[in-house]
N, C-alpha and C positions, 0 to 999 in steps of 0.2 A: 188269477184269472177271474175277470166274472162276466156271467154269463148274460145275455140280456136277449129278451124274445120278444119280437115284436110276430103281429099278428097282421097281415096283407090277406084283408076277404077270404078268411079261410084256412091261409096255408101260414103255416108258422115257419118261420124263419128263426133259425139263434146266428147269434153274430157273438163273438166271443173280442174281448178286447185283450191283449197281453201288455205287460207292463214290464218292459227289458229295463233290470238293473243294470246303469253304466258301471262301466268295470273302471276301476282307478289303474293308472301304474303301477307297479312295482312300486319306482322311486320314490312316488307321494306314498304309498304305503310306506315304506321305510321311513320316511322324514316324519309322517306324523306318528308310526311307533317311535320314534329315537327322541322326540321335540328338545328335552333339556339337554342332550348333545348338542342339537342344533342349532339352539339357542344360546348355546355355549361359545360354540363355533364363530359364531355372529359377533358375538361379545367381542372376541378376542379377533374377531379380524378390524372391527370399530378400535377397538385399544390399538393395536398395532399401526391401523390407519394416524388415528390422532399423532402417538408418541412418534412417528416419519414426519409430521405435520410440523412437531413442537421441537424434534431436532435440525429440521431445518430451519426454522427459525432461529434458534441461538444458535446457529451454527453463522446465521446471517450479521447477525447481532453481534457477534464475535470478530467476523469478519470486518466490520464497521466499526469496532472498536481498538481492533486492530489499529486498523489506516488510521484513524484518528491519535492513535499515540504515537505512531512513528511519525507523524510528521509534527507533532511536538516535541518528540525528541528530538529531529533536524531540526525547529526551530532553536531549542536551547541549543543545541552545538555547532549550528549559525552562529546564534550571539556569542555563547563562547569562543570561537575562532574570532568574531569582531572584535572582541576584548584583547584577544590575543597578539591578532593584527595591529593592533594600535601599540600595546606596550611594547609590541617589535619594534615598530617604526620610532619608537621614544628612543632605545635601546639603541637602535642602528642611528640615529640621528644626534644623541651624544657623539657618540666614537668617530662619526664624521666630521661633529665641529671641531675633532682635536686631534682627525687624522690618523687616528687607529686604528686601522681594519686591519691587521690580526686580530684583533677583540670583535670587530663584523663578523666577519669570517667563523671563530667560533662560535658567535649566534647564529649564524645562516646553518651552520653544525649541529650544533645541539637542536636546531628545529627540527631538521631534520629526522631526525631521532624519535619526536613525536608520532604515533599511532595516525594513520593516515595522509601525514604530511607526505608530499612527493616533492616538491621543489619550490624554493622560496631564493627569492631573486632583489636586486637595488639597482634601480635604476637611474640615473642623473638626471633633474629636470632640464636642463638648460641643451642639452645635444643629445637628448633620449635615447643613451647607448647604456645597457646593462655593465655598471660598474663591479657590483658585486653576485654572486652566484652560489649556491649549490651545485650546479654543473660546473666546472671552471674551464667550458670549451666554449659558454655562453659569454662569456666577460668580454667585450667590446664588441657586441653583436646588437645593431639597433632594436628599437624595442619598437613595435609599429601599433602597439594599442592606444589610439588619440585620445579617447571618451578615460582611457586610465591614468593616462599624463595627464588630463585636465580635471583629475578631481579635487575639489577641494574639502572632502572628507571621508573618512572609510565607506567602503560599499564593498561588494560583493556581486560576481557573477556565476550563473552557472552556466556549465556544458552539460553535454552528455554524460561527460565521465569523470568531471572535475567541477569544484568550485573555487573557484579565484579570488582571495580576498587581497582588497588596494587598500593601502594606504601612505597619505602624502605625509610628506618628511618634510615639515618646515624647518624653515631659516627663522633667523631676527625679523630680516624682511619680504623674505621670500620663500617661494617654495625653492628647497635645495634638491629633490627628488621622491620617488615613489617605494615603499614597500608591496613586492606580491609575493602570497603566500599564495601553493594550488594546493590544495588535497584531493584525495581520491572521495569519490559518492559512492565506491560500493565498500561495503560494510561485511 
């Protein structure tokens, strides 16, 4: 308190000033007795924040890395099957020029057999009716894929749920017919 007196013609007056200490909270009492708790506290909610930070990142980065190798590995087992399609149709286009499908027939078999393979078929060029089969309910049943009877080298299509690999069966002079091979895309 202090005191202070002023003097009006005579009569004294005191006027007294008081000085109220603000009072803190609690809470800030607490915080500033505890600080390297608190400061603890902080630390480790920054760390925590970061490491959420840096695990969603390679978690991104994984995820991206992911996709990028599976569809290199569809690429390599594209071309694999391209290769494969071809030595078929080599296979199957012997045994035609000399008439032996019994020996077709066990390769259309044994394709079969491979891991994914669903059905692999020979088609005639000249009256586009499936001469030979894996199915054997499909065998003289026209084949209505124009873009497949017209190719003139292996290719490949995909569906939904299949990929189709073509390939043309040369003659001497002509094309004699088509090799398709389908396999399944789910893995």
């Amino acid at each position: 308190m202090n005191g202070e007196q002023t003097s009006n013609g005579g009569n004294t007056q005191q006027t007294t000033t008081v000085k109220k200490e603000k009072k803190t909270s609690w809470i800030v009492n607490y915080i500033l007795n505890h600080k390297m708790l608190f400061a603890l506290l902080f630390a480790l909610i920054v760390v925590f924040g970061w490491g959420q930070w840096r695990i969603s990142k390679l978690e991104k980065e994984k995820s991206e890395l992911k996709t990028l190798y599976e569809n290199k590995l569809d690429s390599i087992h594209i071309a694999d099957m391209v290769v494969t399609s071809k030595t078929f149709s080599w296979a199957i286009r012997s045994d035609m020029m000399r008439n032996n499908t019994d020996q077709a027939n066990q390769y259309l078999d044994n394709l079969l057999k491979e891991p994914h393979v669903q059905k692999a078929f020979v088609v005639n060029a000249e009256n586009q009716l499936i001469i030979l089969s894996t199915d054997k309910k499909e065998i003289g049943i026209p084949f209505s894929d124009f873009t497949a009877i017209q190719t003139k080298e292996t290719t490949w299509k995909k569906s939904d749920k299949t990929i189709r690999f073509i390939s043309p069966i040369m003659g001497l002079n002509k094309k004699e017919g088509i090799s398709v091979i389908e396999i399944s895309t789910n893995r």
